[in-house]
C-alpha positions in Angstrom: 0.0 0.0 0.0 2.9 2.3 0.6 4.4 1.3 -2.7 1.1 2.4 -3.9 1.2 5.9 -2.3 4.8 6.7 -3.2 3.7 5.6 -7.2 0.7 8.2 -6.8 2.4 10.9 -5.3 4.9 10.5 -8.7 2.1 10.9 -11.0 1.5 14.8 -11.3 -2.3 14.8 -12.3 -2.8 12.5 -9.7 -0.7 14.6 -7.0 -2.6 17.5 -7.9 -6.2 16.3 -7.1 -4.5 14.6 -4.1 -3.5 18.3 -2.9 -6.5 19.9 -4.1 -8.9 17.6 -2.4 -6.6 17.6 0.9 -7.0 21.3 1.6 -10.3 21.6 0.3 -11.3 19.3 3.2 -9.2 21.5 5.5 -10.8 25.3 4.6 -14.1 23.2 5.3 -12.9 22.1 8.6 -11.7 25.5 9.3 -14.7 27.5 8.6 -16.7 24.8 10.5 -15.0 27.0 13.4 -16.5 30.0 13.0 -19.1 31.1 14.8 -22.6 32.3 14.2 -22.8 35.8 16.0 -26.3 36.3 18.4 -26.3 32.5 19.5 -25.1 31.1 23.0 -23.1 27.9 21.9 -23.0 27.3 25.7 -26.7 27.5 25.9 -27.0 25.6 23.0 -24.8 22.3 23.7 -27.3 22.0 27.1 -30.5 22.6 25.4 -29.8 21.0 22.3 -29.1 17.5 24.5 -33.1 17.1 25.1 -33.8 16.8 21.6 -32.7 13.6 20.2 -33.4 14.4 16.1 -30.1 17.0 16.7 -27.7 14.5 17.2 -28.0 13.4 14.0 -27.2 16.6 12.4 -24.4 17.0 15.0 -22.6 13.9 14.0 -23.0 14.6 10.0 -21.7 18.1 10.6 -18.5 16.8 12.7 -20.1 18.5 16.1 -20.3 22.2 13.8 -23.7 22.1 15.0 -23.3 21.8 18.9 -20.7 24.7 18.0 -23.6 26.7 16.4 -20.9 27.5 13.5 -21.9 29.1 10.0 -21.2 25.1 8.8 -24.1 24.0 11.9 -26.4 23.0 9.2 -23.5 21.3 7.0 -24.5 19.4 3.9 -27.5 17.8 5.3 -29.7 20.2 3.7 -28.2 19.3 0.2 -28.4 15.5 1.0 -32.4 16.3 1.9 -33.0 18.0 -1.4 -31.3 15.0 -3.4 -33.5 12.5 -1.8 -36.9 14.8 -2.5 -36.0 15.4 -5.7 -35.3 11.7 -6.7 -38.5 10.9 -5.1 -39.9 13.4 -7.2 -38.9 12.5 -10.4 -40.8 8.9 -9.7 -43.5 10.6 -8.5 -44.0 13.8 -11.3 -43.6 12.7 -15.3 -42.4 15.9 -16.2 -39.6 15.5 -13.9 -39.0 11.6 -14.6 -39.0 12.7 -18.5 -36.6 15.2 -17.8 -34.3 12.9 -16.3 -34.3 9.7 -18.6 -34.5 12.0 -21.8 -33.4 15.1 -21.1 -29.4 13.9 -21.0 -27.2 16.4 -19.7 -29.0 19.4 -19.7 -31.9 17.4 -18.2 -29.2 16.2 -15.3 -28.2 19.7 -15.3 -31.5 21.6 -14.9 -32.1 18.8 -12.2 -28.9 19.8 -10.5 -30.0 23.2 -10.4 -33.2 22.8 -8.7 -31.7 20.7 -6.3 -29.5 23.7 -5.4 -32.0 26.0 -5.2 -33.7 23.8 -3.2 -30.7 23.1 -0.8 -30.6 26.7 0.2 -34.3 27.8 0.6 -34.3 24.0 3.2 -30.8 25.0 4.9 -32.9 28.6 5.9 -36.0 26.9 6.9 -34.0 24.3 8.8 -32.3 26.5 10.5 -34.7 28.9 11.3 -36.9 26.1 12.5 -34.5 24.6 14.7 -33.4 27.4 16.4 -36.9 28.8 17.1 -37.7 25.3 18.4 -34.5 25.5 20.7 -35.3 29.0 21.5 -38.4 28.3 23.1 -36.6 26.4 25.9 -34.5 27.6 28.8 -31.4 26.7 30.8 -31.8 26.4 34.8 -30.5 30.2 34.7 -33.1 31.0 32.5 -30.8 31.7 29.7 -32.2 31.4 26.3 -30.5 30.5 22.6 -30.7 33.5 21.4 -29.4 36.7 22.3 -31.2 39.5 23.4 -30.0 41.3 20.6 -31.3 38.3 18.2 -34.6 37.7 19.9 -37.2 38.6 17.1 -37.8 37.9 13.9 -35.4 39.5 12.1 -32.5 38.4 13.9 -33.8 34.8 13.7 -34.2 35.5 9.9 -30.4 36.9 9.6 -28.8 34.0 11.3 -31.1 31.4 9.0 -29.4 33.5 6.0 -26.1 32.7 7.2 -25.7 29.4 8.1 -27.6 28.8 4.6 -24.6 30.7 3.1 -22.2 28.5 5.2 -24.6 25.2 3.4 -24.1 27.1 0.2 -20.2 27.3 0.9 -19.9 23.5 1.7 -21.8 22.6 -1.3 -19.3 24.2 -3.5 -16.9 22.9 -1.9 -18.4 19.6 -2.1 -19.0 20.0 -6.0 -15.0 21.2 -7.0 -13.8 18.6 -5.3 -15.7 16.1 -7.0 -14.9 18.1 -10.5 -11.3 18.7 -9.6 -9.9 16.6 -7.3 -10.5 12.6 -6.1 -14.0 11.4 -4.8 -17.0 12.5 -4.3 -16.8 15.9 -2.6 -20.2 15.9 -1.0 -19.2 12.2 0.3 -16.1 13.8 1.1 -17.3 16.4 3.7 -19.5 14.3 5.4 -16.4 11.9 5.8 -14.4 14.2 7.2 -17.4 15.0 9.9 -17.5 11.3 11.1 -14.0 11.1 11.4 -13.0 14.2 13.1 -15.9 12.6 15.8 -14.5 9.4 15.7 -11.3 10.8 16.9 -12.3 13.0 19.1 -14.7 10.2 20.8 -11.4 7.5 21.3 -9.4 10.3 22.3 -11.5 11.5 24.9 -12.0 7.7 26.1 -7.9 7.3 25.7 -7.2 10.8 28.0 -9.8 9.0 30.7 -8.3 5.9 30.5 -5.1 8.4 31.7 -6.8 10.4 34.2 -6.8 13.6 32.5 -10.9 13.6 32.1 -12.8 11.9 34.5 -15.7 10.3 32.3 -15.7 7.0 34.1 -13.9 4.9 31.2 -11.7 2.0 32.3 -8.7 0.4 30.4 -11.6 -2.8 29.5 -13.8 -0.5 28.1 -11.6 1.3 26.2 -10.5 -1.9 24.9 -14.1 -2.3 24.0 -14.1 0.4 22.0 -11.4 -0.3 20.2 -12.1 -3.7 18.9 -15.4 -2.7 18.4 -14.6 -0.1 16.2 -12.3 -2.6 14.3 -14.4 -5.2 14.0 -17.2 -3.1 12.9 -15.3 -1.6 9.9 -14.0 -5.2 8.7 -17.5 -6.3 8.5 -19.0 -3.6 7.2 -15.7 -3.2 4.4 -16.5 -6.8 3.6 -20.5 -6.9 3.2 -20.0 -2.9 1.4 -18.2 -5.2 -1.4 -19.8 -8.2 -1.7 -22.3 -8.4 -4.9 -24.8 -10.8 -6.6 -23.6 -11.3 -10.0 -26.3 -12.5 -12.3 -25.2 -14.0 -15.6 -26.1 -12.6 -18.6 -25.9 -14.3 -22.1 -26.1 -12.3 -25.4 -26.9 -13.7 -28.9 -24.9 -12.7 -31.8 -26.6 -10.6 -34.4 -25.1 -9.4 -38.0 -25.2 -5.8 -38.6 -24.0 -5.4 -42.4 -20.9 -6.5 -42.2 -20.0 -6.7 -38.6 -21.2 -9.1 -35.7 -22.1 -8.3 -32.2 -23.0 -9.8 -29.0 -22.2 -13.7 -28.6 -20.5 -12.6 -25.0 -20.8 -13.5 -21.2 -21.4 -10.8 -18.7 -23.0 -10.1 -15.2 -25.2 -8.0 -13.5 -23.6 -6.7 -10.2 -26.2 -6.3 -7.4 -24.7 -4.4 -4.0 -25.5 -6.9 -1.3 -26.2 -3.7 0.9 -27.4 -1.5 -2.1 -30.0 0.6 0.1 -27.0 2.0 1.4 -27.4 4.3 4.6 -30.6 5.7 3.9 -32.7 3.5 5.8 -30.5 4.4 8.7 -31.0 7.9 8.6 -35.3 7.5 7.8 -35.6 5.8 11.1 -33.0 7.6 13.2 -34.8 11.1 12.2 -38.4 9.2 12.6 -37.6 7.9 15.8 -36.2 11.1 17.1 -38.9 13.0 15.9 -41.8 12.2 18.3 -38.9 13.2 21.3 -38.5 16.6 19.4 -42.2 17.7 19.2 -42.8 16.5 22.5 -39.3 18.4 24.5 -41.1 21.3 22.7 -43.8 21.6 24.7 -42.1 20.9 27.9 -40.3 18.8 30.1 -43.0 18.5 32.8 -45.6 16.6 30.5 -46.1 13.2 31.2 -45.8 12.7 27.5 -42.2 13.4 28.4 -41.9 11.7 31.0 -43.3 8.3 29.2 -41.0 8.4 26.2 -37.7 9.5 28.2 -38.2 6.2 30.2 -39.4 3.6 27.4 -37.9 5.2 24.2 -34.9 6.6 25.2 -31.8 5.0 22.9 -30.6 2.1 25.3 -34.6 0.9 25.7 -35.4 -2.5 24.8 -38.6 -0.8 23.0 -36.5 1.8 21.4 -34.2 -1.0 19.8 -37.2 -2.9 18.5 -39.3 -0.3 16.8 -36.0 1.4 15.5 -34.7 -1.8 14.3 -38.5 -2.8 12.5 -38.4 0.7 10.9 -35.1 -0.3 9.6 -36.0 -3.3 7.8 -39.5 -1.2 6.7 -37.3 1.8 4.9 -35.0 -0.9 3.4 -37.6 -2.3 1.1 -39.1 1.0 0.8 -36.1 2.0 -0.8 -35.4 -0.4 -2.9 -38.7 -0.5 -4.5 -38.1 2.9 -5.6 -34.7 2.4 -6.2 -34.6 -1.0 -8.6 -36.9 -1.5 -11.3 -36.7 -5.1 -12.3 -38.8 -4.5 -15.2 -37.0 -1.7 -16.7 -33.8 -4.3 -16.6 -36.0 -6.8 -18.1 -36.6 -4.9 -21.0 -33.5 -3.7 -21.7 -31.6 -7.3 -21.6 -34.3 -8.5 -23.9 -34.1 -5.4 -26.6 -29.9 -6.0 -26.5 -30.7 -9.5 -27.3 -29.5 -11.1 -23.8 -31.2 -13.6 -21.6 -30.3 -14.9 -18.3 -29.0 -18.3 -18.3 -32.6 -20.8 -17.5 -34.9 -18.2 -17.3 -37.0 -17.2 -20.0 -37.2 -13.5 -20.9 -39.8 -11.1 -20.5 -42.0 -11.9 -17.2 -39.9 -15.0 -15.8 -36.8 -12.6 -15.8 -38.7 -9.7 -13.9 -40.0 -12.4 -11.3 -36.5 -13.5 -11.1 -34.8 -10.4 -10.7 -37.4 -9.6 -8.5 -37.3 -12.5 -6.7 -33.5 -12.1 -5.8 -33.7 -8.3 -5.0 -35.9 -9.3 -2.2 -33.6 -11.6 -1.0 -30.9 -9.1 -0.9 -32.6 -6.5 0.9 -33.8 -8.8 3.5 -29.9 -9.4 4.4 -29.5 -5.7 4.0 -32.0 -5.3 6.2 -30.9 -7.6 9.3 -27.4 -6.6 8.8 -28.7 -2.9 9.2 -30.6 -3.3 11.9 -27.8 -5.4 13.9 -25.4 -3.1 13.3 -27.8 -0.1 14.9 -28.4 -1.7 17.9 -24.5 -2.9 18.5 -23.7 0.7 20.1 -26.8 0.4 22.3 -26.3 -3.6 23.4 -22.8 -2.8 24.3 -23.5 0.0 26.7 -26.6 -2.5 27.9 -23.5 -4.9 28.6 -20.7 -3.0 30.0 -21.3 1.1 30.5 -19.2 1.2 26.7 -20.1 4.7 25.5 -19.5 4.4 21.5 -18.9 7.5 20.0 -20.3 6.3 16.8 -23.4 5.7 15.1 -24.1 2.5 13.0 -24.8 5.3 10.0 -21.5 7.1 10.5 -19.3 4.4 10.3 -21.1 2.7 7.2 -21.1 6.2 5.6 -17.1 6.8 6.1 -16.3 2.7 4.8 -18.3 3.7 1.9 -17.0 6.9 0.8 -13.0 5.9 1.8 -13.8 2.5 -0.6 -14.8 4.4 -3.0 -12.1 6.9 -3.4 -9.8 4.3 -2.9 -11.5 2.8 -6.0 -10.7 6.3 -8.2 -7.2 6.0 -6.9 -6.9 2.6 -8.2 -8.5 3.4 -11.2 -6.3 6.6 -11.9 -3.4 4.0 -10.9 -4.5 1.4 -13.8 -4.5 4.1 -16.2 -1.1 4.9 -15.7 0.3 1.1 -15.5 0.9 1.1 -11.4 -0.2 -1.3 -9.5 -2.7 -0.5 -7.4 -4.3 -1.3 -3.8 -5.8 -4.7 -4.4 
């Protein structure tokens, strides 16, 4: 792998992009430093810890949002507006036209919307949230805002900003993906998980040495450790595992030249829902929490789902992990369209090996799509509830979500992927 490195760093393109995408990430992870002016960060990081649905945003923004930075909304506006719009284009013709038909300036007017859209969501968001958090108080009394930023108009200037700050990170997401290595918007949100990865085992490691006194021992820090190992070998090797279905393609005569007569494969993701169904039924299950801390934290409505849906309940873990395997086939269903692959194997002249085209091959390719997502599914939910059935077991706070840490094998197998690719071009060997 070092071999590897040395033989990138020689190629100049490739050193470029390296460089370019390196401090990219780092002017993100500086301005995620800066602060929004009228907001108590202090007051913030307290009040902010009654509603669950934050801690989501927190960990895709690398803890910019506890911060209450101009980056506290981060890319998770953009990654909102993607998944509306694709659900869009199923659900509105003109849009679904637009994308199959359209070709590039279809994608591109597509693209567009999507970043209008980004910005007016990163406002609302924003706005929403902070009014939300505004409405409760510390034990002092102290409230979010400042007295300064109390009102409408001070609410409405901060929303502006940390939309500008979403803008920002969305071009920065978009050059790197143009001009350096990966995908940029990937990127940012790896560099977010990371940055609380590290901060999470180092706080655990400076415990472990007395500095902080967090109540971590040497066995649970061990604890974490493998964990955190064992969790990204798994998840690296069930990320790259596929379902290749054969595919067999007649030869045909075309004047004077013949085509088809080849083997190939169709390669199905074991995991192809990806982290989606994650997310859905982290932000569902947090949201009931949300509304309710709104109204109070005297309610007995309160009261009732802080004791039997907090994270570490056994109800919690059941209903989150149901709504997992629920999203998952949500998601694929909108995602894979075995009769659309049907027909276009059949008009290239293919068929899979014993199974007849046309409505055996959708019921087939239907057939094994369910089976896939079912695995996806399990595997999902499992690995959602490790975090919570380890602290069940031994205190072991992990400072990673299930989400996070399938996010980051993702995107760093991925990129690693473009490396080697770049690599192959150029006659080096590569990682694998």
């Amino acid at each position: 792998m070092w071999e590897t490195l040395r033989n990138a760093w020689k190629v100049p393109e490739l050193r470029r992009k390296l460089l370019y995408t390196f401090m990219m990430l780092v002017i993100y992870r500086l301005v995620s430093v800066v602060p929004v002016p009228g907001i108590n960060a202090a007051v913030v990081k307290e009040v902010s810890q009654r509603f669950d649905m934050l801690g989501l945003v927190n960990m895709m923004t690398g803890n910019a949002f506890s911060q209450m930075t101009i980056m506290a909304m981060g890319i998770t506006p953009y990654i909102n507006a993607s998944i509306i719009m694709q659900l869009l284009t199923i659900a509105i013709p003109a849009l679904e036209r637009l994308q199959k038909e359209g070709g590039e300036e279809g994608k591109a007017k597509i693209n567009r919307i999507t970043r209008y859209a980004t910005i007016v969501l990163a406002a609302l968001q924003a706005i929403g949230i902070l009014a939300g958090l505004n409405t409760a108080t510390t034990e002092s009394g102290a409230r979010v805002l400042m007295e300064s930023y109390n009102n409408f108009w001070g609410l409405l200037s901060i929303g502006v900003i940390m939309a500008g700050g979403t803008a920002l990170a969305m071009w920065i997401g978009e050059r790197v993906t143009a001009n350096g290595i990966g995908n940029g918007i990937s990127l940012l949100i790896f560099a977010g998980i990371i940055s609380n990865l590290f901060n999470g085992i180092l706080t655990a490691f400076t415990d472990v040495l007395g500095i902080t006194q967090y109540g971590t021992t040497v066995v649970n820090f061990l604890i974490l450790i493998i964990t955190a190992l064992v969790i990204i070998t798994v998840v690296t090797f069930v990320d790259m595992g596929e379902r290749r279905i054969p595919v067999q393609y007649a030869k045909r005569v075309v004047g004077r030249k013949m085509y088809g007569g080849q083997s190939t494969h169709i390669p199905l993701k074991v995991v192809s829902v990806g982290v989606l169904p994650l997310i859905f039924a982290y932000s569902f299950m947090a949201f009931p929490g949300t509304i309710i801390s709104m109204f109070g934290t005297n309610s007995g409505a309160y009261t009732w789902w802080n004791k039997f849906m907090h994270p570490h309940a056994p109800l919690y873990l059941i209903v989150t992990a149901l709504l997992i395997v629920a999203f998952s086939y949500f998601y694929s269903s909108i995602s894979f369209n075995p009769q659309d692959i049907a027909k276009n194997i059949q008009q290239q002249g293919g068929n899979i090996p014993g199974i007849r085209s046309g409505k055996n091959t959708v019921e087939f390719l239907a057939r094994t799509t369910k089976r896939l997502t079912l695995f996806a599914a399990l595997f999902l939910a499992l690995l959602a509830t490790i975090p919570s059935l380890l602290y069940i077991w031994q205190s072991v706070q992990i400072p990673f979500a299930a989400s996070s840490m399938l996010i980051a094998v993702s995107v760093a197998l991925e990129t690693v992927r473009q490396i080697e690719a770049n690599l192959v071009m150029r006659n080096y060997k590569g990682f694998l």
